[in-house]
C-alpha positions as CSV (number, residue, x, y, z in Angstrom):
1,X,-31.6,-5.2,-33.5
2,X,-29.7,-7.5,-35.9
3,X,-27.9,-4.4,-37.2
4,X,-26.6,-3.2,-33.5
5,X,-25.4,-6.7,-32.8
6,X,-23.2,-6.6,-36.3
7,X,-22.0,-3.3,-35.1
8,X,-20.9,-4.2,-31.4
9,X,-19.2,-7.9,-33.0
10,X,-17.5,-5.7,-35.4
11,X,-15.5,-3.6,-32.6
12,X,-13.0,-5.6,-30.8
13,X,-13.0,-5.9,-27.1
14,X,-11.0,-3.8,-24.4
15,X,-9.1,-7.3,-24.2
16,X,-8.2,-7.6,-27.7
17,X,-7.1,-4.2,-28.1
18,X,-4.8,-4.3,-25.3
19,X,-3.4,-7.9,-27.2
20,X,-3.2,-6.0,-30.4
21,X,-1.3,-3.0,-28.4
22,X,1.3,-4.9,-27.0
23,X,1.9,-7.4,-30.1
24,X,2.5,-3.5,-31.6
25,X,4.5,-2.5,-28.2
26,X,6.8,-5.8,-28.8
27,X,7.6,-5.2,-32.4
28,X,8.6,-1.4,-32.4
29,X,11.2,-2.8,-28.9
30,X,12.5,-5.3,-31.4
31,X,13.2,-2.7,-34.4
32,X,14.5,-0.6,-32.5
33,X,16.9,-3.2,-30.4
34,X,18.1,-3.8,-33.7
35,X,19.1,-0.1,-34.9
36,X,20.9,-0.3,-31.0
37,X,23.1,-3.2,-31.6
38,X,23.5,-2.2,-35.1
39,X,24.5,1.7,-33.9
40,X,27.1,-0.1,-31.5
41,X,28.3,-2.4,-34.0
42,X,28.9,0.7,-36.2
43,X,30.5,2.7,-33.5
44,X,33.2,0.0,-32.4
45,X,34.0,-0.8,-36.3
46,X,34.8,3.0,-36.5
47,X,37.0,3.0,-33.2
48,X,38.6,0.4,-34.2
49,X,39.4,1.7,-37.8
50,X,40.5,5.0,-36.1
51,X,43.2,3.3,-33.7
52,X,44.5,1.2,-36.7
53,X,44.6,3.6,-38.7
54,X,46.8,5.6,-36.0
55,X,49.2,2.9,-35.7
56,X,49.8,2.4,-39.3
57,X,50.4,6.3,-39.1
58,X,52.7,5.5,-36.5
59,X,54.5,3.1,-38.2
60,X,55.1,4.7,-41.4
61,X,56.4,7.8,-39.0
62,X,58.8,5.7,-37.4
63,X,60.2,3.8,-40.7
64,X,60.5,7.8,-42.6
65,X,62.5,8.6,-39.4
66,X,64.7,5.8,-39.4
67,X,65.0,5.9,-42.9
68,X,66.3,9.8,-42.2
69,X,68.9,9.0,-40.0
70,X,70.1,6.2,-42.0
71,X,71.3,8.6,-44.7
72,X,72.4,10.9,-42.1
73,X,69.6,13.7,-43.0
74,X,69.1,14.1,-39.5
75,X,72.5,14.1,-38.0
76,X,73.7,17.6,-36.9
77,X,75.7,19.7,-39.5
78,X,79.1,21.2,-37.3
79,X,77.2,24.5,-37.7
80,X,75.0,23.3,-35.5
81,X,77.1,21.1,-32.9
82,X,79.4,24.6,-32.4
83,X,76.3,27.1,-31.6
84,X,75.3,24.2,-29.0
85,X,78.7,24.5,-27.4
């Protein structure tokens, strides 16, 4: 009899293996609420690097333009302004 006894103490309860269950349940929620706010992090960063990196595009653009006219590469040659006519 002493030998059953060791046996049954040795396996936990329905009780303590629903305890153990949801200390598990509450850990792998917490993991993975951190890969979540970590992905979102991520995915804002990148959003954000992708419309800076559109207005610096922009910019430079803008300046080459200017830059263009300002030396009159962009003006019309008279070839041009007659075929319009």
């Amino acid at each position: 009899m002493d030998a059953t006894n060791q046996t049954e103490t040795a396996q936990p309860t329905p009780e303590q293996l629903l305890k153990l269950l949801d200390v598990q349940l509450a850990g792998a929620r917490g993991k993975r609420a951190g890969k979540s706010r970590n992905r979102a992090t991520f995915l804002v960063a990148g959003i954000l690097f992708i419309i800076a990196a559109t207005g610096i595009a922009l910019f430079v653009a803008g300046q080459l333009l200017a830059e263009l006219q300002e030396r009159g590469a962009l003006r019309p040659s008279a070839s041009q302004t007659e075929d319009s006519r």
